[in-house]
C-alpha positions in Angstrom: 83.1 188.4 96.6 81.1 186.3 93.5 84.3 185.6 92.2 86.0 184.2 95.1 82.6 182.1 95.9 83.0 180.6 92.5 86.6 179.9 93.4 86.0 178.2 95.8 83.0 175.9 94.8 85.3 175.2 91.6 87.8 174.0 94.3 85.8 172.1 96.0 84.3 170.2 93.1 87.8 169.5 91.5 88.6 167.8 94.9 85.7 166.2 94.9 85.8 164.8 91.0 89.4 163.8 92.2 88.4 161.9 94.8 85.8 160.0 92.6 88.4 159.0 90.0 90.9 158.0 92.5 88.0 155.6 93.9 86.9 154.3 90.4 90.6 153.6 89.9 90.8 151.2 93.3 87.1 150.0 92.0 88.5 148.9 88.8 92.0 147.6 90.1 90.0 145.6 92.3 87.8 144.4 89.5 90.4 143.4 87.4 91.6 140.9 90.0 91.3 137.6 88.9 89.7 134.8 91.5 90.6 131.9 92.1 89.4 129.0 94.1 92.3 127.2 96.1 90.4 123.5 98.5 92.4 123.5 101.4 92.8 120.4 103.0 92.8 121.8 106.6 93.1 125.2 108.6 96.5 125.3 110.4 99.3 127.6 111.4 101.1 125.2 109.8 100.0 126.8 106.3 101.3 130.1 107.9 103.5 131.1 104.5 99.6 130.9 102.3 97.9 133.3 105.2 100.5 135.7 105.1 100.0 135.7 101.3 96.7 136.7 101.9 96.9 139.2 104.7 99.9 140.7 103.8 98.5 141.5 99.8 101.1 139.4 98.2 98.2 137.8 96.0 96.7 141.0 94.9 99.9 142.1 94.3 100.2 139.5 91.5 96.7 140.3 90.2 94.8 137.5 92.5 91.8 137.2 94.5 92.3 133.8 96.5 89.2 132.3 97.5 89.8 129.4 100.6 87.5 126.7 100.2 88.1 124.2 103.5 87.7 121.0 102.1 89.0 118.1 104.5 91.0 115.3 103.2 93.1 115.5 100.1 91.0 113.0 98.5 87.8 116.1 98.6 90.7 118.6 97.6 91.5 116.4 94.3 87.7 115.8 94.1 86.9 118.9 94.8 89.7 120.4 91.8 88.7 117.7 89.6 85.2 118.9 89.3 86.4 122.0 89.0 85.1 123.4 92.4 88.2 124.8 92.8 90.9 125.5 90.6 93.8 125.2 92.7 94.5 122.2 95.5 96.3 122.4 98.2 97.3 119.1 99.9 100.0 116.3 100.2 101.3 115.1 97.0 100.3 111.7 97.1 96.4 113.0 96.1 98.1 113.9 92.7 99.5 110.1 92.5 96.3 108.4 93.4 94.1 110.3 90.8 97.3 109.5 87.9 96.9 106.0 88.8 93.5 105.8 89.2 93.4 106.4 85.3 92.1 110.1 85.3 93.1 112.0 81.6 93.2 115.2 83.1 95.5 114.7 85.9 96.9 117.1 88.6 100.0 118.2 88.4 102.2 119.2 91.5 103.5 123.1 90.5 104.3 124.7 94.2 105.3 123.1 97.8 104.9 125.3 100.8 105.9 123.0 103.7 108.7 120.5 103.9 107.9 118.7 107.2 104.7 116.8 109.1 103.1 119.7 110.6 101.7 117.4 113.1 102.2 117.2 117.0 101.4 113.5 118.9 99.4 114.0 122.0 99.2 111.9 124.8 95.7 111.7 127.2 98.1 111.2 130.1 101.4 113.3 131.2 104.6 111.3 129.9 108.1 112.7 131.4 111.1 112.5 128.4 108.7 110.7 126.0 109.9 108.4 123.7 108.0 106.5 120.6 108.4 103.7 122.8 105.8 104.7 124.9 103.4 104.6 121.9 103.8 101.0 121.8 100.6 98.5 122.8 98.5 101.6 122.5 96.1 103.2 120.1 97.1 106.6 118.4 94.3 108.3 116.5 96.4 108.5 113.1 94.2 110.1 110.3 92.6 108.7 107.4 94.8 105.4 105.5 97.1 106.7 102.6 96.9 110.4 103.6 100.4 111.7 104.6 100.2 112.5 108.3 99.2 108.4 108.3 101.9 107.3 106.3 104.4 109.6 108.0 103.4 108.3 111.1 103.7 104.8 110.0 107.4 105.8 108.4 108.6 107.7 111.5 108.0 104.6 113.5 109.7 102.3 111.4 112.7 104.1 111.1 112.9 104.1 115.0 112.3 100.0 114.9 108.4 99.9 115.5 106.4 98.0 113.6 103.2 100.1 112.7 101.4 97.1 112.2 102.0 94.9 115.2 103.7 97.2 117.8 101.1 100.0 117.8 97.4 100.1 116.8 97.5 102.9 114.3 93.0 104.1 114.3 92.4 105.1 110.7 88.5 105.2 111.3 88.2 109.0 112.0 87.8 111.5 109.9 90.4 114.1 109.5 88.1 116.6 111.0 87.0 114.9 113.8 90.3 113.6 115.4 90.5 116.3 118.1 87.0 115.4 118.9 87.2 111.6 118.9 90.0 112.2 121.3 88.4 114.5 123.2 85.3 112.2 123.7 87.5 109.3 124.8 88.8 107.7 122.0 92.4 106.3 121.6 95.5 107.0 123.9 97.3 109.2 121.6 96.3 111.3 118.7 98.3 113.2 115.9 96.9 117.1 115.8 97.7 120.1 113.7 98.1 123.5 115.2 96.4 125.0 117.0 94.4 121.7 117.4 97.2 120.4 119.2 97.7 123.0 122.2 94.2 124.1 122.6 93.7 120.2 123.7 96.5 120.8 126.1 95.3 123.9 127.0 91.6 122.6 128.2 93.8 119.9 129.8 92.2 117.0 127.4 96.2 116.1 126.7 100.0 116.4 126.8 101.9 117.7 123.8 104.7 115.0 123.8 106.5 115.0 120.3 106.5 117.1 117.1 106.0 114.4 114.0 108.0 116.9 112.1 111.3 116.8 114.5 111.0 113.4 114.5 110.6 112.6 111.0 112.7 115.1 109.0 112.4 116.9 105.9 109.5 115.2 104.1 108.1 117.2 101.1 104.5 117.0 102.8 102.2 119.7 101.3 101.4 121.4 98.0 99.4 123.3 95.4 98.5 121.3 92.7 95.6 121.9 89.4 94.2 120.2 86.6 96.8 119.3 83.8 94.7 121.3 80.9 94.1 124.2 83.6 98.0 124.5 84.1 98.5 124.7 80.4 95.6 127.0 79.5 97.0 129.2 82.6 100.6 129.6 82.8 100.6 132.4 83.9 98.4 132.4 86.6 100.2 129.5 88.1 103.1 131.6 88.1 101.7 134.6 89.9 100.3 132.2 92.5 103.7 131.1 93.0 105.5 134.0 93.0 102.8 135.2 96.3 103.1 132.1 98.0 107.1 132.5 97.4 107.0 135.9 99.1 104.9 134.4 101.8 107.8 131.9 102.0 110.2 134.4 102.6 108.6 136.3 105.1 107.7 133.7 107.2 111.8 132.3 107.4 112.5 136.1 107.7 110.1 137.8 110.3 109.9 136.9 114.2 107.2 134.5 115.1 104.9 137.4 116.9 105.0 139.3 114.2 104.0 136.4 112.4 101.2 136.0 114.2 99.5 139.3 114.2 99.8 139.2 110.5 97.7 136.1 110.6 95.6 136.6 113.6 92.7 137.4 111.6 92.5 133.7 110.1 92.5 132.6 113.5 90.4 134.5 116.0 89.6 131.8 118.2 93.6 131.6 119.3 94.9 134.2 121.2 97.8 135.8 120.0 99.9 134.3 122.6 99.5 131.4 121.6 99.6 131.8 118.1 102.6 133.1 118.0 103.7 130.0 120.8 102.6 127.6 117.4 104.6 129.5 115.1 107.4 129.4 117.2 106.7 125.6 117.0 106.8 125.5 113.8 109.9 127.6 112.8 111.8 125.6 115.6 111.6 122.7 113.6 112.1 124.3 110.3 109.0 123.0 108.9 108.6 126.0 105.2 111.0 125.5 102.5 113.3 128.7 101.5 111.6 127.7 97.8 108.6 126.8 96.2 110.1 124.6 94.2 109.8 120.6 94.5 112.8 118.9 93.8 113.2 115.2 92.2 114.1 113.7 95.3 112.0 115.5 98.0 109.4 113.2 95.2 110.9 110.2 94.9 111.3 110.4 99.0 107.6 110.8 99.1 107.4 107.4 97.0 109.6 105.5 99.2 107.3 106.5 102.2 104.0 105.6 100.4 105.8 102.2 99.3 106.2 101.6 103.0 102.8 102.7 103.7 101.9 99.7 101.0 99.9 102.6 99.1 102.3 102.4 96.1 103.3 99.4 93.8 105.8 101.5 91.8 107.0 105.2 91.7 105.3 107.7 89.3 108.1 109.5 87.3 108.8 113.2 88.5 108.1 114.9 84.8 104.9 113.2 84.8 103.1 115.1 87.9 105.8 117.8 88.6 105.3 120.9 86.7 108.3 122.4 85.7 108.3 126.2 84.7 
């Protein structure tokens, strides 16, 4: 009877030493991750492909821990990188341009795209039947911040449908990214241009009217991207590559996988949106094709973002592509 007693308890106890290695192991794998800070310029559906990166473990797959740092505007996120706050940015492009030209030694360098048109929606304060940009003419449209690319998108989508940004449309560059939905909301403007799910949850408290996605209108734009530091690209090659290998896969499953599957895999990042209408904003978004199949930024999705800031007069001459694009 001793000797099956002792059996037993031996039994137990290798179990239980098991077990405690087994946990170690997941302990240590999870130490062994290395962090990293990425400034996002805003919280959106439209950055669907870097959530799913997250929820689905396609960083920790690579060997990351991604921090999100919300930081609003991509002149924080450059500021924010430059001061090493954050390693990685995550932003439009043009932020990478401004700090080249503004003289800055240790520039930032453009190594990853993850959308390829403007992720924003214009909203109207009163219903408009078959709108047209016409109708945004004589009125004021809450535009974003002067230089930033949902501005100078704006300004381009209008002047390729004959409007002149200047005179034909007061274009309100006063408000601060993060405020626009409540500028609007308190009474300011006729139209404003909102992110998801900025965008329905003012037409679903009946504030607005969702009349026209930015992104249909304006076609493939290379709009946002990870950028970092020039010396922390070349003391980390191979961290830039395992971030872009996860935001890659998120790429992939977000061109591959229904829209409410979609959004239960991000629900978490949003629980204030139901999952009906999450998965009504990602639907949005894969109508109108807005994530690349690739992470990769090609020479004239770049020099496209040049002629747009030219017509934005943010640009006197175009920055060369092997200058702030990082090539692996």
């Amino acid at each position: 009877m001793k000797k099956i007693i002792t059996f037993i308890i031996c039994g137990i106890l290798i179990i239980v030493i098991a077990l405690c290695i087994l946990h170690n192991k997941k302990v240590d794998n999870n130490d062994n991750l290395k962090e990293i800070k990425v400034a996002e310029v805003a919280h959106t559906v439209f950055y669907a492909p870097q959530y799913v990166a997250i929820e689905k473990g396609f960083f920790k797959e690579e060997g990351l821990d991604v921090e999100l740092i919300l930081t609003p505007g991509a002149d924080k996120v450059t500021a924010a990188v430059l001061s090493k706050d954050a390693d990685i940015g995550f932003s439009g492009s043009e932020a990478t341009i401004y700090v080249y030209n503004g003289g800055e030694k240790d520039y930032l360098k453009t190594f990853a795209q993850a959308t390829q048109k403007d992720g924003s929606f214009i909203v109207s304060r009163e219903k408009i039947d078959n709108f047209t940009l016409d109708d945004l003419k004589g009125k004021t449209i809450i535009g974003g911040r002067a230089g930033g690319m949902p501005e100078m998108t704006l300004e381009w989508v209008l002047k390729q449908n004959g409007i002149d940004p200047k005179k034909d449309v007061n274009i309100d560059t006063s408000v601060a990214f993060a405020a626009m939905s409540a500028s609007f909301i308190g009474g300011n403007g006729d139209f404003v241009s909102l992110f998801e799910p900025n965008a329905l949850q003012i037409e679903s408290q009946n504030f607005g009217y969702v009349v026209a996605s930015l992104g249909e209108l304006g076609g493939v734009v290379p709009y946002t991207s990870y950028s970092a530091r020039k010396s922390y690209i070349e003391n980390n090659p191979k961290i830039i590559e395992k971030f872009t290998k996860a935001i890659q896969k998120g790429l992939d499953y977000v061109n591959n996988t229904n829209e409410e599957q979609i959004a239960k895999d991000i629900l978490k990042q949003f629980p204030d949106t139901s999952l009906n209408d999450l998965t009504k904003v990602v639907k949005h978004y894969k109508e109108i094709e807005a994530w690349p199949k690739t992470t990769e930024f090609k020479e004239e999705s770049w020099n496209h973002l040049q002629d747009i800031m030219i017509e934005a007069n943010q640009l006197d001459k175009k920055v060369s592509y092997k200058t702030l694009i990082y090539e692996r």
